[in-house]
N, C-alpha and C positions, 0 to 999 in steps of 0.2 A: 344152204344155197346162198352165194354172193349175189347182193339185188346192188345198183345205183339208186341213187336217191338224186335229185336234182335240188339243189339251195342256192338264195341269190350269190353266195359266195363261192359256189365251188361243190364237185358233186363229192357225196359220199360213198362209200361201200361198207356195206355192213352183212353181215355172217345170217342169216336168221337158217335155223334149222326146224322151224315149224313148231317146237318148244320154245326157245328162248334166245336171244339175241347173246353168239359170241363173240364179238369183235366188232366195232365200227372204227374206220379209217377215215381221217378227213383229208381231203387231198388238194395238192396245190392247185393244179391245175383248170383253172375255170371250162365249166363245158361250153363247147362252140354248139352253139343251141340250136343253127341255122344246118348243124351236119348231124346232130342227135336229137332222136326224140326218143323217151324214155318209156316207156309201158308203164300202167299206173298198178300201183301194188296196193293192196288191201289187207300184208300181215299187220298184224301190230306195231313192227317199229319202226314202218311207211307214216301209219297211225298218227302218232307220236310225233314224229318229226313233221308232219305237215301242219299240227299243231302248238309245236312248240316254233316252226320259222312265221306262225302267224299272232303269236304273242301270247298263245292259251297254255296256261297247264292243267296237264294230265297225268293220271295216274301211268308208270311207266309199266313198259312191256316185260315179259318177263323176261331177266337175266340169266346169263350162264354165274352160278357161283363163284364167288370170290377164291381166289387160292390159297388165303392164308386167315387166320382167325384178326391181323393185323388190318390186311386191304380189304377185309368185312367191317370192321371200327372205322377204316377210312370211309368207303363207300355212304355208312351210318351219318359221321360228321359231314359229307359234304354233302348229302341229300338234305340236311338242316339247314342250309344256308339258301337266303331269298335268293328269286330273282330281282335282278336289279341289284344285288349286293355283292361283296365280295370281303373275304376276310384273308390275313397275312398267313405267311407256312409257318409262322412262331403262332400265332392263337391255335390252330388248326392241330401244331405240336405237342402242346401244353394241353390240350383236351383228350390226347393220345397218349399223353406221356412217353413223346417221342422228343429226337430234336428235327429241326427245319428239315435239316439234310436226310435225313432217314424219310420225313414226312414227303420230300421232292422226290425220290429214289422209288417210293413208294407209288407217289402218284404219275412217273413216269413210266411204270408199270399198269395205270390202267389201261382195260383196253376198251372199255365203254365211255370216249369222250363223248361229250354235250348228255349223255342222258347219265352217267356219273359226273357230274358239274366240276371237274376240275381245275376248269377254267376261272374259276372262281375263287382260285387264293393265288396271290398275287405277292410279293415280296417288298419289303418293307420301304424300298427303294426306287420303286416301277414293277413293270406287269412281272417279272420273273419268266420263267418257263415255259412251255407248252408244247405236249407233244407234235400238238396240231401245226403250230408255227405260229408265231406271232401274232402273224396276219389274223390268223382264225380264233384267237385269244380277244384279239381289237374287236374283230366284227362282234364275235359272239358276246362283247362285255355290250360293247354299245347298244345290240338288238335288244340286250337285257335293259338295255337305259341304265346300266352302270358309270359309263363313259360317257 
């Protein structure tokens, strides 16, 4: 089932099928809050994210599997990495025994942004990437106190 989620940036849509979280989409568009009120959800990856926009971490909901034995090594590497931190697509590479480019290709294939922390490797030059967009790269480094 597709739920909404409500963040001070902008709402989410995430897949939960009552097993495990397939998909969350972060979306441009901020909700006009004065024309949406959202139903409060009580699965887990409602859970989760009300927890993590309030600065807590938690142990995450359960996943849809990874699809490859590679974006499972990925997932692995960027669940390692703090909040508050960030490391480049060459370290991230080099732990994969990948290169940058393969490692970017890769993580632009995730589909569990913010609870697989993609957002958190950054290119050697400024933020790099982001499925989500920029924008949602910025907030979500800054919410970290990375930025």
């Amino acid at each position: 089932m597709i739920y909404l989620f409500s963040t001070p940036f902008g709402p989410i849509r995430y897949d939960w099928d009552g097993v495990v979280c397939r998909k969350i989409e972060l979306q441009e568009e901020p909700l006009n809050r004065d024309k949406m009120t959202l139903p409060p959800h009580d699965d887990p990856v409602s859970v989760w994210l009300e927890s993590y926009f309030r600065g807590q971490v938690k142990e995450l909901p359960p996943l849809q599997q990874a699809a490859t034995p590679f974006q499972q090594a990925m997932r692995e590497a960027l669940q390692k990495i703090p909040v508050g931190s960030a490391c480049s697509y060459g370290e991230i590479a080099t732990v994969l025994h990948s290169s940058p480019r393969g490692l970017g290709q890769a993580l632009k294939a995730n589909r569990l942004p913010i609870l697989i922390p993609c957002h958190r490797i950054i290119a050697a030059n400024g933020l790099g990437g982001f499925t989500g967009g920029l924008i949602w790269k910025q907030r979500l480094l800054r919410l970290e106190g990375f930025l």
